[in-house]
C-alpha positions as MATLAB code, in Angstrom:
seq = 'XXXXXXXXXXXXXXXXXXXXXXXXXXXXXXXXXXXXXXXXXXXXXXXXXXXXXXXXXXXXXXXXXXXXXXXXXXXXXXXXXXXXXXXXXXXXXXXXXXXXXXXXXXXXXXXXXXXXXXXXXXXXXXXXXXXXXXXXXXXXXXXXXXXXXXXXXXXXXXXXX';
ca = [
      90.603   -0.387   97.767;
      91.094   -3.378   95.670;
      89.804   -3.363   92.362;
      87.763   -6.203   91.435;
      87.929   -8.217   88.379;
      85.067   -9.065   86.183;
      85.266  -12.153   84.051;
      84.213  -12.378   80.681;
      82.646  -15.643   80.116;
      80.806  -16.849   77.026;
      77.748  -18.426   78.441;
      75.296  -21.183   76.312;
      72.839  -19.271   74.309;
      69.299  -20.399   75.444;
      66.619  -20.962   73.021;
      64.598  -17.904   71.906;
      61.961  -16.185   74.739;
      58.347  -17.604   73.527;
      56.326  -15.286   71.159;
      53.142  -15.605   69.290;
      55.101  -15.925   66.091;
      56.959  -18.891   66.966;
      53.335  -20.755   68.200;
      51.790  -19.342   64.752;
      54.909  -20.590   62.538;
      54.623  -24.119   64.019;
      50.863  -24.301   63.419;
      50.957  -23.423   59.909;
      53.717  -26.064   60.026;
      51.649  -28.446   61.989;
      48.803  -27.738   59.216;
      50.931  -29.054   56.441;
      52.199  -31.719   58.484;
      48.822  -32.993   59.661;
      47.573  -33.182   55.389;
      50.406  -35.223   54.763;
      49.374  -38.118   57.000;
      48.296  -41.141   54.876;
      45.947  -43.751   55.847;
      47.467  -45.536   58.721;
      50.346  -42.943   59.740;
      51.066  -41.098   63.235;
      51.861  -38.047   64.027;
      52.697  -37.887   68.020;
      53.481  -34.099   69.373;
      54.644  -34.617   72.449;
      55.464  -32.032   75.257;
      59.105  -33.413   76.569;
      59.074  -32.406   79.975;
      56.022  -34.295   80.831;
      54.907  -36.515   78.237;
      51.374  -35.271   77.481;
      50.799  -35.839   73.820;
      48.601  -35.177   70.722;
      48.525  -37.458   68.375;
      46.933  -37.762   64.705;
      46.502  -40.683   62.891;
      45.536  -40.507   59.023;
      42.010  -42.553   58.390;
      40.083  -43.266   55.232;
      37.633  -40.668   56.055;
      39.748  -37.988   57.580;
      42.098  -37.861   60.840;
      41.593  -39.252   64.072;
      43.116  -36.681   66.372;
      43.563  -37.642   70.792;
      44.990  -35.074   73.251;
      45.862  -37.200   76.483;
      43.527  -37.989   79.457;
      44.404  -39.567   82.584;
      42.465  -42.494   81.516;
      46.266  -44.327   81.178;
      48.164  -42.369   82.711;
      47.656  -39.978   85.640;
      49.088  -36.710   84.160;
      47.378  -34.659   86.643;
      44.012  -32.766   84.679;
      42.281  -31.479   86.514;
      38.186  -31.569   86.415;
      38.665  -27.705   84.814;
      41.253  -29.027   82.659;
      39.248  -31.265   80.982;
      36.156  -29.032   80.833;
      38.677  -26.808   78.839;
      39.608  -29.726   76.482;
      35.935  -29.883   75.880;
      35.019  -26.491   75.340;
      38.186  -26.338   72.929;
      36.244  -29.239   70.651;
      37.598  -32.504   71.895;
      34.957  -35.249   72.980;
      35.441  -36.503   76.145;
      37.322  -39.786   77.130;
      34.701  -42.640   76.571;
      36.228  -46.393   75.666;
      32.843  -48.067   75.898;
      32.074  -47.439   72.577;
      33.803  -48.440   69.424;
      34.659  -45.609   68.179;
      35.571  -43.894   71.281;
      39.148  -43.626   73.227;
      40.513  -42.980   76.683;
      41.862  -39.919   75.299;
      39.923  -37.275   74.396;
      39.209  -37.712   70.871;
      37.915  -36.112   67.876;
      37.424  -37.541   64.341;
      38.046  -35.122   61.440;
      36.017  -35.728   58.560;
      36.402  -34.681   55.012;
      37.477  -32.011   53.793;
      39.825  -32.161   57.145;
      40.429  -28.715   58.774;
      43.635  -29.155   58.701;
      44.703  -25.317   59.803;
      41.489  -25.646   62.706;
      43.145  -28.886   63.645;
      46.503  -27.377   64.307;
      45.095  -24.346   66.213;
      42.998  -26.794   68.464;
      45.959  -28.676   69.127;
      48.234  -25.076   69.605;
      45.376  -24.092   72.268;
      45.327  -27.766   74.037;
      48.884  -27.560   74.638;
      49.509  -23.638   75.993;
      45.879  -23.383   77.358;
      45.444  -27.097   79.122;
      48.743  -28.708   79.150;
      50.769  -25.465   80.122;
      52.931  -25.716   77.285;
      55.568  -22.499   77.685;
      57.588  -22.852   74.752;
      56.980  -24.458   71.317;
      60.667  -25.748   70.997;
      59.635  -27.794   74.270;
      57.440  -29.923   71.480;
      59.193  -32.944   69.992;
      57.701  -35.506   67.325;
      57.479  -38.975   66.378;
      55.896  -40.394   63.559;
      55.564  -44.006   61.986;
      53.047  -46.057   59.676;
      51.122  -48.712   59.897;
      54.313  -51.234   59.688;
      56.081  -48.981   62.084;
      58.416  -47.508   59.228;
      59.886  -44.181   60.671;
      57.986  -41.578   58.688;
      60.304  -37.602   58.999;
      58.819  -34.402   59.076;
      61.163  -31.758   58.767;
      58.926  -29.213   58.379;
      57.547  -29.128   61.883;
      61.407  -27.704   62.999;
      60.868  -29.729   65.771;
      63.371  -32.563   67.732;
      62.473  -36.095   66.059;
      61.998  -38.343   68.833;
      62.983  -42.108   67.603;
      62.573  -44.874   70.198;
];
């Protein structure tokens, strides 16, 4: 009987399996993030594999935060989906007024909740968008004269255009 040979091959390590810590670290992250927005900066999380975002933008009263609808793009929510965005906190997609938006919206107001904020946006992602795996996340963030603004806290990939 021939003896068969096993090969030792050094594969590519793979990113870490998903654990609560991982979605805790990057919304204590997110947190800090989120306060340092100035008036007129975003922050964009997006999820790379599909493109549903989150995105905070830093107003004079607080931050404007929008989790994606399929108001502009068709990214396949369901009518429980965005029941869940709802009950999460966000208001609903509604452009006829002025301060409304085709995303679901919500405006912070001071003293922002800037740790709530992040949690609500953990939750939208895992809960509604199906999010697996933080390090799926990737960023981008400018100001108001589209100036590349870093945030090396988050950990996560810097998306520049």
């Amino acid at each position: 009987m021939k003896k068969s040979k096993r090969y030792n091959i050094q594969q590519i390590p793979m990113p870490p399996e998903p654990h609560a810590d991982s979605w805790t670290t990057l919304r204590d992250k997110l947190a800090q993030s989120i306060r340092g927005l100035e008036v007129n900066d975003y922050l964009i999380i997006t999820h790379e594999p599909t493109g549903q975002y989150i995105q905070f933008v830093g107003q004079r009263y607080g931050v404007r935060a929008e989790a994606q609808s399929n108001e502009m793009r068709d990214i396949g929510l369901t009518k429980k989906n965005c029941k869940e965005l709802e009950n999460l906190g966000w208001n609903p997609p509604n452009s006829k007024v002025s301060h409304g938006s085709p995303n679901f919206y919500l405006d912070a107001a001071l003293p922002v909740p800037y740790e709530d904020l992040a949690a609500l946006t953990i939750d939208s992602f895992r809960e509604v968008y199906g999010v697996e795996h933080a390090w799926e996340l990737v960023y981008k963030a400018f100001d108001k004269k589209q100036r590349i603004l870093r945030f090396p806290l988050l950990s996560l990939r810097c998306e520049v255009e």
